[in-house]
DOMAR-696678 format. One line per field, with one value per atom (N, C-alpha, C): x, z, y; residue in three letters; residue number from 1. Coordinates in pm, 1 decimal, m for minus. Each point is the difference from the previous one (the first is absolute). Layout:
<recs>
east c(X;...)
up c(Z;...)
north c(Y;...)
res c(ALA;...)
n c(NUM;...)
</recs>
This chain:
<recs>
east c(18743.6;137.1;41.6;31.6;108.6;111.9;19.9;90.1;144.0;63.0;98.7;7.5;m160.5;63.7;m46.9;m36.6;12.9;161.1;43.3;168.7;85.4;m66.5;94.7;m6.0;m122.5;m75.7;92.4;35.3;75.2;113.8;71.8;153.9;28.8;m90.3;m2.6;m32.7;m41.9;m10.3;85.4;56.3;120.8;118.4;38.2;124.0;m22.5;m155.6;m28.7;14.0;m19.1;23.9;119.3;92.6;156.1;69.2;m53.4;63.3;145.2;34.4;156.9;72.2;m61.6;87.8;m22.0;m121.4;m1.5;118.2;m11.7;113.5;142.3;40.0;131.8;60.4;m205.5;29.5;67.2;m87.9;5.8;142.4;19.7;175.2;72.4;m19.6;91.3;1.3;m115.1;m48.4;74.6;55.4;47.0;m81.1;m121.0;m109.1;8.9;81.7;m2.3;m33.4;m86.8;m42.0;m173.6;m61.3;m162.6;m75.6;m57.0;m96.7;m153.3;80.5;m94.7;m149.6;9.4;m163.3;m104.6;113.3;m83.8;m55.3;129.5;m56.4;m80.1;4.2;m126.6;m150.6;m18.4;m101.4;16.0;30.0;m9.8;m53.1;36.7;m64.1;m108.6;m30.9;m152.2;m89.6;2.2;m40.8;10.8;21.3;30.6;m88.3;m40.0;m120.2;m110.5;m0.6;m127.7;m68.1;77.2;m58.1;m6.0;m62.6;m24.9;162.2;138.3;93.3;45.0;0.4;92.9;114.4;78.7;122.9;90.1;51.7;128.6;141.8;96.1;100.8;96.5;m7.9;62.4;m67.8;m139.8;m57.9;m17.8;71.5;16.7;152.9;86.6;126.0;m40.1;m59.4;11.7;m109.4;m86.9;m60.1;75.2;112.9;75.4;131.9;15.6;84.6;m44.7;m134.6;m57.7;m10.8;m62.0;21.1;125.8;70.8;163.9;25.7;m45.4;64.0;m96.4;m107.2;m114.7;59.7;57.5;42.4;114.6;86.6;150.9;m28.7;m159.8;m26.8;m108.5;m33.8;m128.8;m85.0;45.4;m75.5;m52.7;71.9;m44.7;m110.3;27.7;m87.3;m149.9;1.8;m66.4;m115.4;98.9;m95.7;m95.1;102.8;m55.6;m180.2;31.2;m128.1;m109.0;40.0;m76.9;m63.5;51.8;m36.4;m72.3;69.9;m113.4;m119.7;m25.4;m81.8;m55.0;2.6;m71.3;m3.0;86.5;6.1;98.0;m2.1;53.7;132.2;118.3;94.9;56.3;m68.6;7.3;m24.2;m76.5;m54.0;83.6;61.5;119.0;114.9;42.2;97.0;6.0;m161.7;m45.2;32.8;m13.5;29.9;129.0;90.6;164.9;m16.1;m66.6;62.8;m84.1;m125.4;m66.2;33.6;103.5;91.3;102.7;115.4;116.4;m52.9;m110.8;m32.5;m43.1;m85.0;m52.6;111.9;100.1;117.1;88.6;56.9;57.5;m49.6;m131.0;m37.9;40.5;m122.9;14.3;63.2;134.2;92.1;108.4;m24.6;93.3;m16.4)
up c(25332.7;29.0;128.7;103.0;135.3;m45.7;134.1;m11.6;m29.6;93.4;m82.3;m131.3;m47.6;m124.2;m145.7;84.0;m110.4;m38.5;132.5;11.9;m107.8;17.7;m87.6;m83.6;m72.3;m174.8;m7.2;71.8;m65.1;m4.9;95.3;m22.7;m112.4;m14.5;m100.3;m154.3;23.1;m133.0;m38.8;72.1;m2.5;m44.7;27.4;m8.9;m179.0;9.9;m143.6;m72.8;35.0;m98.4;m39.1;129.9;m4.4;m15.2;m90.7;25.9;m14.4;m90.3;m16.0;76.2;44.3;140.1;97.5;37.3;148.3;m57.3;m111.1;3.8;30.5;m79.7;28.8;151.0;91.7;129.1;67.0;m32.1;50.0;7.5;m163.7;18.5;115.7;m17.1;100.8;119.2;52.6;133.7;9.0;m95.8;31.2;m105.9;m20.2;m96.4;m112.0;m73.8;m141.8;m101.0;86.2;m98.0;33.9;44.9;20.8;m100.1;0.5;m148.2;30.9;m35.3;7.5;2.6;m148.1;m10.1;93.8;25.7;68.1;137.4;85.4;110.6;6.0;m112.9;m21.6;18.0;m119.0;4.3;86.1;85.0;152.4;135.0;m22.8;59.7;m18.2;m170.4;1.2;30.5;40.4;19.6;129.7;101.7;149.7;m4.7;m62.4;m2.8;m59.2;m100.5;m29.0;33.3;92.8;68.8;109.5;95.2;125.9;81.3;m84.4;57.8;93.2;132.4;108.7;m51.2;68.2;41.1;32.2;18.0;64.3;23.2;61.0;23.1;m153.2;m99.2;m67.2;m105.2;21.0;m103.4;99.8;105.8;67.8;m51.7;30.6;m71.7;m117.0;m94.5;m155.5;m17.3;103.1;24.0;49.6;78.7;28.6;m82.7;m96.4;m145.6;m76.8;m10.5;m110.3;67.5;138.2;37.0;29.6;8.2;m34.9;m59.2;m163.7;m93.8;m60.3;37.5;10.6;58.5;110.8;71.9;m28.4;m120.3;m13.5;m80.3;m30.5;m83.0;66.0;69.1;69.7;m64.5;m20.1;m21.9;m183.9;m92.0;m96.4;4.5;128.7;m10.1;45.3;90.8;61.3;m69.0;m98.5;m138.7;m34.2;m67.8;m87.2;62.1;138.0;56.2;5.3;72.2;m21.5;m131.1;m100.5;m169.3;m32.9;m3.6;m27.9;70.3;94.1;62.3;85.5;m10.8;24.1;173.8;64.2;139.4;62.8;91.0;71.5;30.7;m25.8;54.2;134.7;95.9;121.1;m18.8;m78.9;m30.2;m50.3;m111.3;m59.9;77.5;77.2;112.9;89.7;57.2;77.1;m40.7;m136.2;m74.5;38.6;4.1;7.0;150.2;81.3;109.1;75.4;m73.2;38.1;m6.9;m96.7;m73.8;86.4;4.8;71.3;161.6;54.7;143.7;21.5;m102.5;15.9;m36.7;m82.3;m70.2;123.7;76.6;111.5;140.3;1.4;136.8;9.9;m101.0;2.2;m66.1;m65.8;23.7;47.5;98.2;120.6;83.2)
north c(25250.2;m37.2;71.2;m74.9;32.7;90.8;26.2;98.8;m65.9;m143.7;m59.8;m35.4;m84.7;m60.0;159.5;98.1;133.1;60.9;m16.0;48.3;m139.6;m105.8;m114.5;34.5;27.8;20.2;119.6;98.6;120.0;m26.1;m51.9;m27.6;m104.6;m116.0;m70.4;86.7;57.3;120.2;94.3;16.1;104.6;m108.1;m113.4;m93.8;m0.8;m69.7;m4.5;52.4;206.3;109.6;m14.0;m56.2;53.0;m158.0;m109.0;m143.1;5.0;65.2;23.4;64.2;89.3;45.8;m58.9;m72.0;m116.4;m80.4;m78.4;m81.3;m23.2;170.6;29.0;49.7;49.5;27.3;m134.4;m109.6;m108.7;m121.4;79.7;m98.6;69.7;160.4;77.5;m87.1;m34.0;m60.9;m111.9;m65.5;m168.4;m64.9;19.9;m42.6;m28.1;m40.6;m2.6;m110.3;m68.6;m120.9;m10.6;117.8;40.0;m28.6;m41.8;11.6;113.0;150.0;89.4;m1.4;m30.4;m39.2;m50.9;m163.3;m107.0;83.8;37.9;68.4;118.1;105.0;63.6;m65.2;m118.6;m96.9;m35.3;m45.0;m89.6;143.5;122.1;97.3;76.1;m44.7;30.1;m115.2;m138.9;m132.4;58.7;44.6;m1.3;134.9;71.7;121.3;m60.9;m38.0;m109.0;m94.6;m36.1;m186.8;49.7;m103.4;m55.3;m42.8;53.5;m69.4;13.0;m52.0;m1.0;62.5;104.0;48.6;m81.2;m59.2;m34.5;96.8;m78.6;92.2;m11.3;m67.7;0.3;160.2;2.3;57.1;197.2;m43.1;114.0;55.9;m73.4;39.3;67.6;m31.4;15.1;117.1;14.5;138.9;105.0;m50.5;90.0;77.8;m112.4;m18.5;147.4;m7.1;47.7;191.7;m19.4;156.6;50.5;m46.6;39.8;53.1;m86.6;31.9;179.8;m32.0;112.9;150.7;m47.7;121.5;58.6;m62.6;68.8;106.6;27.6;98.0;22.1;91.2;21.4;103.4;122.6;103.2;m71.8;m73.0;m20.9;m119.7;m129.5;m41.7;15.7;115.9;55.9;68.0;91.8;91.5;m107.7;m132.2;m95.5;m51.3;m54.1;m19.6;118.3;100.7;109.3;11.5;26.1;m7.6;m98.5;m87.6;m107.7;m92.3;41.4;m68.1;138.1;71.0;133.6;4.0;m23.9;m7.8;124.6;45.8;77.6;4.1;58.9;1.0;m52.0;13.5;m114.7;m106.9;m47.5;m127.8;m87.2;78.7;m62.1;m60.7;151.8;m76.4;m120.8;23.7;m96.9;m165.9;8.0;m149.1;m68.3;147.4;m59.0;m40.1;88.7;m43.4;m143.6;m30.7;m76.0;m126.4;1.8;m123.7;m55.3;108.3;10.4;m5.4;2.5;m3.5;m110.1;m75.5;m125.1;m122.3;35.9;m87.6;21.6;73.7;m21.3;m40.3;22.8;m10.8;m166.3;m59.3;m135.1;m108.0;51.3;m72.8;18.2;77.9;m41.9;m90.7)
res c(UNK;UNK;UNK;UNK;UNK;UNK;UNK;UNK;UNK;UNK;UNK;UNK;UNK;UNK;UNK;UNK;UNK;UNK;UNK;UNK;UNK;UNK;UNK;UNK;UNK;UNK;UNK;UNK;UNK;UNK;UNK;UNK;UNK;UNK;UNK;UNK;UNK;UNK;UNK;UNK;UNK;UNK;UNK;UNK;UNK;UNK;UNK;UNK;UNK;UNK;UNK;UNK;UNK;UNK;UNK;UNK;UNK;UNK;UNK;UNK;UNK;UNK;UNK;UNK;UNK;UNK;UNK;UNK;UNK;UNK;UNK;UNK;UNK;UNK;UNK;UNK;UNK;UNK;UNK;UNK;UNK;UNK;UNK;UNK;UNK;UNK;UNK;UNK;UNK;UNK;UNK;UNK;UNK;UNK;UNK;UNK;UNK;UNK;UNK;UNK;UNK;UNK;UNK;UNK;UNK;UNK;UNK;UNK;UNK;UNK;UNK;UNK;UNK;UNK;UNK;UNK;UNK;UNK;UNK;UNK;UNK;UNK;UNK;UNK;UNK;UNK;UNK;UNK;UNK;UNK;UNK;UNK;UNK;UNK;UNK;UNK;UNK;UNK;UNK;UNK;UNK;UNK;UNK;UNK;UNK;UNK;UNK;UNK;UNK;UNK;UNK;UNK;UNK;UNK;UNK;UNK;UNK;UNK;UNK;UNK;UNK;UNK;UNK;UNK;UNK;UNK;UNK;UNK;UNK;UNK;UNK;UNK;UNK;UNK;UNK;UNK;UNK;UNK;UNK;UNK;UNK;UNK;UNK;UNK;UNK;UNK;UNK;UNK;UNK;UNK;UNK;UNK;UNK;UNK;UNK;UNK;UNK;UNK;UNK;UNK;UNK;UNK;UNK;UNK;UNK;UNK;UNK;UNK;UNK;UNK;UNK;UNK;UNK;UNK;UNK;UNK;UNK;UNK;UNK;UNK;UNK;UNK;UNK;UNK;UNK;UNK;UNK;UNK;UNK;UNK;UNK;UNK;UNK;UNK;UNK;UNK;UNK;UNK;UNK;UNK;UNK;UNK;UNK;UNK;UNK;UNK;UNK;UNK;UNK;UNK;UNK;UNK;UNK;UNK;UNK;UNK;UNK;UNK;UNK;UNK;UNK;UNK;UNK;UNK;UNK;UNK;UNK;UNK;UNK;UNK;UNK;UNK;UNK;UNK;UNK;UNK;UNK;UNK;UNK;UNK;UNK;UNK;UNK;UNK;UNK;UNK;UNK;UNK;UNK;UNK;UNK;UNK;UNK;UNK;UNK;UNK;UNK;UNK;UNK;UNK;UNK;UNK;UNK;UNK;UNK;UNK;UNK;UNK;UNK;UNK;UNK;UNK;UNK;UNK;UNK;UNK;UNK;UNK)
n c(1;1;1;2;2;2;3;3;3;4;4;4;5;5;5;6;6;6;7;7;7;8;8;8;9;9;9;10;10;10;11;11;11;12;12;12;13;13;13;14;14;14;15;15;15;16;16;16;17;17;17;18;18;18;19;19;19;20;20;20;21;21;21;22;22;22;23;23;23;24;24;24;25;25;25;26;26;26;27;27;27;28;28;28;29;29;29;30;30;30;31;31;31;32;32;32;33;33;33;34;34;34;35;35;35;36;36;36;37;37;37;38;38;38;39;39;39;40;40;40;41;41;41;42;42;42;43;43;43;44;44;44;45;45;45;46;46;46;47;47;47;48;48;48;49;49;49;50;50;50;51;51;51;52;52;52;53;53;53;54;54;54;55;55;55;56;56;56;57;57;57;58;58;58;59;59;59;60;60;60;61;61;61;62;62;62;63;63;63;64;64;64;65;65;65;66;66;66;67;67;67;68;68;68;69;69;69;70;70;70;71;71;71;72;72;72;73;73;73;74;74;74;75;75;75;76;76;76;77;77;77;78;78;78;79;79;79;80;80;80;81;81;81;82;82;82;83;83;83;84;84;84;85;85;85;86;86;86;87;87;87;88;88;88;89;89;89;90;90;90;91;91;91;92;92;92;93;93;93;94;94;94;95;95;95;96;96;96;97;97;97;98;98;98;99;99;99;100;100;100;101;101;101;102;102;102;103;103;103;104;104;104;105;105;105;106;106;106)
</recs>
């Protein structure tokens, strides 16, 4: 696994740990008719497949490290812990997200 679609699989894992709080992040946002799940499943399908990116599926990468980063140091632990990776490494995910979700859709 690449270094983008490793950063998806974690932020997509973290939403998942936390579905109830993405959600309630997400109404905050304007969002309140998301169907959590689905877009979880639709972000592990975009780490699993062959799928082209688009800009829609850049937004919603960018959705997801957002919501990742309003808690950093916990989601941070979380990766570190479970996937036995380095504290930079972890970070690296957020920012690999939020750099690639803004660059190109602007």
């Amino acid at each position: 696994m690449q270094g983008l679609e490793f950063s998806i699989a974690m932020i997509a894992g973290w939403a998942d740990k936390h579905s109830t709080e993405f959600k309630d992040w997400c109404t905050e946002q304007g969002m309140p008719d998301l169907n959590v799940q689905g877009l979880i499943d639709y972000m592990c399908h975009i780490v699993m497949s062959e799928h082209a990116i688009d800009r829609d599926d850049l937004r919603l990468i960018l959705l997801f490290g957002d919501f990742a980063t309003q808690n950093r140091e916990a989601y941070a632990e979380w990766v570190t812990t479970q996937f036995n990776v380095p504290p930079l490494i972890a970070n690296m995910t957020l920012v690999t997200t939020t750099f690639t979700g803004v660059e190109l859709t602007a």
